[in-house]
C-alpha angles and dihedrals in degrees: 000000000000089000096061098025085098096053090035100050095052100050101052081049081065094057091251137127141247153172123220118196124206129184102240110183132006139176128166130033100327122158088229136047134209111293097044114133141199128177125204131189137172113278101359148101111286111243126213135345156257108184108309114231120073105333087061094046107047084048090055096053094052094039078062091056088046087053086049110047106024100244114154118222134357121191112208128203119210109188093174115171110209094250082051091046092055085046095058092048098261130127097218134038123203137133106282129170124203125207108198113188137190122223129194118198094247115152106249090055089044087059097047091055092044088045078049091048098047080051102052093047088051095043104239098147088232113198123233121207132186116199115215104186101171118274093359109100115259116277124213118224145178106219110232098056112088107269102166091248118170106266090253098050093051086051100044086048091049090041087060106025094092088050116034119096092168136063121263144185134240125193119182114166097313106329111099119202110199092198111203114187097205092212116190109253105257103261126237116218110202102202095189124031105210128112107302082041086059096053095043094051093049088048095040084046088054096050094053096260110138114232130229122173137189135190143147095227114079092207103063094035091063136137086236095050088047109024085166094054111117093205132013118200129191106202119194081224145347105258106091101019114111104060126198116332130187132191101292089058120092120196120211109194103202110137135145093266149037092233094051090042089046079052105054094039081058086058104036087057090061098058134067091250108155097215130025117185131178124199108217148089127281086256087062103037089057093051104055086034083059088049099052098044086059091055089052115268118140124244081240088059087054093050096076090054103101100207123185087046124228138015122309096256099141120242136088107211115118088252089044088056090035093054085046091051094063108027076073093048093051083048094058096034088065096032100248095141119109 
């Protein structure tokens, strides 16, 4: 939801209406999992995803007839072998069901998304929660409120609800709770604006990270260079700059000079921060690593440095560097590392 919660919000503002679609449930080789959201309204761009081929396609037509005659909610039910769904023009079969459903801009509805809205900005991991009790349309939900839940299905939802980063599901008699933990995207802090910090920013952008750079020339860091930054700083130098971090912030160390990149290394040790990375070559490395072991970090501290920074895909273009750095962030993100 927090994908299309910014095309959605706006446009039942509006007084229109709209259909969201959310794989539901998915088992097999499909190309998306539960969680995966599209949103379709009359006459506009279609938002989001959940596979593309026939199974799109099909939901789209029928979130359209939805549009057209009111109804309120349709689950689909996609059985694909892998030879249909090459057929169909997929590249992955599965069993997949699709909830559509309709939503009309009533108030109520227009408060729970902006409540969504204000948690997600703060961080909160809101959980949202969509109630399928048999033939009454779906009801969307925030847990924590008092909803009248069976006293199993509030605890199974408290007992995974710290935990949980994907969507689940929770079945209790006849009534169904798609659970979705809107967990803030990991964010990428660019220390260092110049030319591998701008590819790495457009391909980190395109895989769902948030951007934050920082440099002390105004004239890399800079709303035109990284028009998908959440926040620039311009940062008189390079000592204090980076703030509290916890484990869903990455730090990239790419900037102009070994003694600012030795600085905010310093800095980036002392935090919480999940992932560290320093662009650079072996010679470097060893020397800053020889440095801050004299001022008192541990070997263990250094070892969660990765330097050289990014995957061993070969090339040395901006783009190239840009394209190694996350793809190890994606790595750690989904905890692919070994």
């Amino acid at each position: 939801m927090r994908l299309i919660l910014p095309s959605l919000l706006p446009w039942l503002e509006l007084g229109r209406p709209a259909v969201i679609g959310a794989i539901v449930r998915s088992s097999g080789s499909a190309p998306r999992h539960s969680g995966a959201r599209m949103l379709v309204r009359p006459d506009a761009p279609l938002v989001g995803t959940i596979g593309g081929g026939t199974l799109e396609g099909s939901s789209i037509a029928v979130a359209h007839e939805l549009l057209a005659t009111g109804e309120a909610y349709r689950l689909l039910d996609f059985n694909l072998s892998a030879d249909e769904a090459a057929r169909c023009g997929m590249v992955c079969g599965g069993r997949q069901q699709v909830l559509l459903h309709r939503l009309e801009p009533h108030p109520d509805l227009l408060e729970l998304l902006r409540e969504l809205e204000r948690g997600l900005a703060l961080r909160l991991r809101p959980l949202l929660l969509t109630l399928l009790r048999g033939t009454p349309p779906p009801e969307l939900r925030l847990f924590g409120s008092d909803l009248g839940l069976p006293a199993a299905v509030a605890a199974e939802l408290t007992r995974r609800q710290p935990r949980a980063s994907r969507p689940f599901l929770v079945e209790h008699d006849e009534l169904c709770v798609f659970a979705e933990p809107q967990v803030h995207p990991c964010t990428v802090h660019l220390v260092g604006a110049g030319h591998v910090a701008l590819a790495t920013a457009r391909i980190a952008a395109l895989v769902g990270f948030a951007l934050r750079v920082l440099d002390d020339r105004a004239e890399f860091a800079s709303r035109e260079r990284f028009p998908e930054a959440e926040t620039i700083e311009v940062v008189s130098d390079f000592q204090d700059g980076l703030g509290a971090l916890g484990p869903d912030d990455m730090v990239v160390i790419a900037t102009r000079g070994h003694q600012h990149d030795h600085e905010v290394l310093r800095q980036a040790l002392r935090t919480r921060a999940g992932y560290i990375g320093m662009i650079g070559s072996r010679a470097k490395r060893d020397a800053i690593y020889t440095a801050l072991l004299r001022e008192g970090f541990s070997p263990a501290d250094l070892q969660r440095v990765s330097c050289p920074i990014g995957l061993k895909l070969g090339g040395d273009s901006p783009a190239e560097i840009g394209l190694c750095i996350v793809a190890q962030l994606q790595q750690v993100r989904c905890g692919q590392t070994s």
